[in-house]
Kinemage of the C-alpha trace (Angstrom):
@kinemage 1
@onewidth
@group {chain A} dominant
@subgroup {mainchain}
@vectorlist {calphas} color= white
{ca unk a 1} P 7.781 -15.500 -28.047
{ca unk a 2} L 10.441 -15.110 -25.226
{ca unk a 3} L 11.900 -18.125 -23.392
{ca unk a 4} L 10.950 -17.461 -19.630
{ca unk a 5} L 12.607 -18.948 -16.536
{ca unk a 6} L 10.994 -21.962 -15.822
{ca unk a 7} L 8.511 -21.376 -12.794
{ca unk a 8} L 9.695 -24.465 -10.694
{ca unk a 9} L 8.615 -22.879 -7.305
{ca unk a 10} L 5.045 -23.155 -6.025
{ca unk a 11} L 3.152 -20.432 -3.549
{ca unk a 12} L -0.321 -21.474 -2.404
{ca unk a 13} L -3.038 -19.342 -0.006
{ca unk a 14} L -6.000 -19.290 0.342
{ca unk a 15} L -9.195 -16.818 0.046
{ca unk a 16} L -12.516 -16.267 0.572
{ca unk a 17} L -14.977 -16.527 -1.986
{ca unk a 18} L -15.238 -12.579 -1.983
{ca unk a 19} L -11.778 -12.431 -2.118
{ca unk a 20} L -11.262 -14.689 -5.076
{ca unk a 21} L -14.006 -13.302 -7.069
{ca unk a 22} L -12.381 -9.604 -6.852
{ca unk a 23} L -8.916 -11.335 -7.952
{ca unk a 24} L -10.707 -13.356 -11.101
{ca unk a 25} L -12.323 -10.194 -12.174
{ca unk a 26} L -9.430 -7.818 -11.722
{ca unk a 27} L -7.426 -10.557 -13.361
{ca unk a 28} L -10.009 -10.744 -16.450
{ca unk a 29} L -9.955 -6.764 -16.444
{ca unk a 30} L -6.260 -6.382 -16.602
{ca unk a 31} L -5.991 -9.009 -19.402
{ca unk a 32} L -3.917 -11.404 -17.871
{ca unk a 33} L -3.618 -15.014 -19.329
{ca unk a 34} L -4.564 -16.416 -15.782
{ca unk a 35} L -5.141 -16.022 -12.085
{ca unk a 36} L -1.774 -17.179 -11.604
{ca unk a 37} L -0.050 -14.622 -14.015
{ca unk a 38} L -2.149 -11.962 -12.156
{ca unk a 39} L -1.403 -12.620 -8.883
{ca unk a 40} L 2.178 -13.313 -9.317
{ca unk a 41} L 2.134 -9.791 -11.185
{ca unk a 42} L 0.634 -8.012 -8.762
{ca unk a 43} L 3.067 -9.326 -5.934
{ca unk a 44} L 6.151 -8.824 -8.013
{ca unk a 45} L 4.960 -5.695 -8.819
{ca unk a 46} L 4.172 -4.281 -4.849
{ca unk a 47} L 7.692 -5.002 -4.039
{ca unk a 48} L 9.599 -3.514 -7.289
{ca unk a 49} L 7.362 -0.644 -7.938
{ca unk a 50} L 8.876 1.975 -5.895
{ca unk a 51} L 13.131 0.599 -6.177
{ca unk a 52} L 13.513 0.585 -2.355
{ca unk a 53} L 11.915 -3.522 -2.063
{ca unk a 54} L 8.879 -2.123 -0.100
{ca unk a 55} L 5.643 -1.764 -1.075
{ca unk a 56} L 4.377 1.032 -2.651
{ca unk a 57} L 0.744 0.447 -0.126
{ca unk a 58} L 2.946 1.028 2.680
{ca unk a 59} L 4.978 3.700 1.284
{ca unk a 60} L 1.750 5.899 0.746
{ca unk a 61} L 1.007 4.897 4.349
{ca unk a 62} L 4.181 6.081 5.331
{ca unk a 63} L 4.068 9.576 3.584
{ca unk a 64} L 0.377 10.164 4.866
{ca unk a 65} L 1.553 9.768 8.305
{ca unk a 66} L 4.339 12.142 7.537
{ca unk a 67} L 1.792 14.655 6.262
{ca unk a 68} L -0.632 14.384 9.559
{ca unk a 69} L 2.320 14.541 11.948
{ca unk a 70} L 3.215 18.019 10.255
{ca unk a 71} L -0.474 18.902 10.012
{ca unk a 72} L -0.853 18.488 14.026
{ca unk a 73} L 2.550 19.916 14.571
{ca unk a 74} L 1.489 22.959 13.094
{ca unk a 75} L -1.850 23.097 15.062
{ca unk a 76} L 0.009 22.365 18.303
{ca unk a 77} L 2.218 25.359 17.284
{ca unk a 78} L -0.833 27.687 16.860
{ca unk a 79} L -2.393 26.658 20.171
{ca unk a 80} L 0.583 26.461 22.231
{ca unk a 81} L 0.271 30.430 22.683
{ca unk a 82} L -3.303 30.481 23.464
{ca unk a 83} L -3.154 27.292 25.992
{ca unk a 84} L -0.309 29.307 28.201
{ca unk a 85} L -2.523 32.683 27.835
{ca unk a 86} L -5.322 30.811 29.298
{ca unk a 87} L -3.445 29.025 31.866
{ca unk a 88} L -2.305 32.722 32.991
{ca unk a 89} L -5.621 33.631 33.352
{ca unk a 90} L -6.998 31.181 35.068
């Protein structure tokens, strides 16, 4: 087995009992050896799973928004025509 850093620092929150009872069973579904293990994972994970130190939650975010703003830009593009048409008209 490898030699690991020791783990000297300590991190404490808290959570509901929902909360805690989603993280024990994703824990025992993932295989971790503990709570602690699978937490810590998890965290470590959100910030180096996409290289740039932001999480990859936020990043989807990000290019969703990306995605609607060209979505509506395109609408605005299609009704720009008919809103001045109608404003000549009216």
């Amino acid at each position: 087995m490898a030699i690991q850093k020791p783990r000297t620092r300590l991190i404490n929150f808290r959570v509901s009992e929902e909360e805690y009872d989603q993280l024990r069973q994703a824990s025992e579904k993932s295989g971790a050896r503990s709570l602690s293990d699978f937490a810590r994972s998890a965290i470590l994970h959100s910030f180096h799973g996409n290289g740039n130190g932001g999480s990859a939650a936020i990043d989807d975010i990000d290019r969703k928004v990306v995605e609607m703003q060209d979505v509506l830009s395109q609408v605005l593009r299609q009704l720009h025509p008919a809103v001045i048409a109608k404003s000549e008209h009216a």
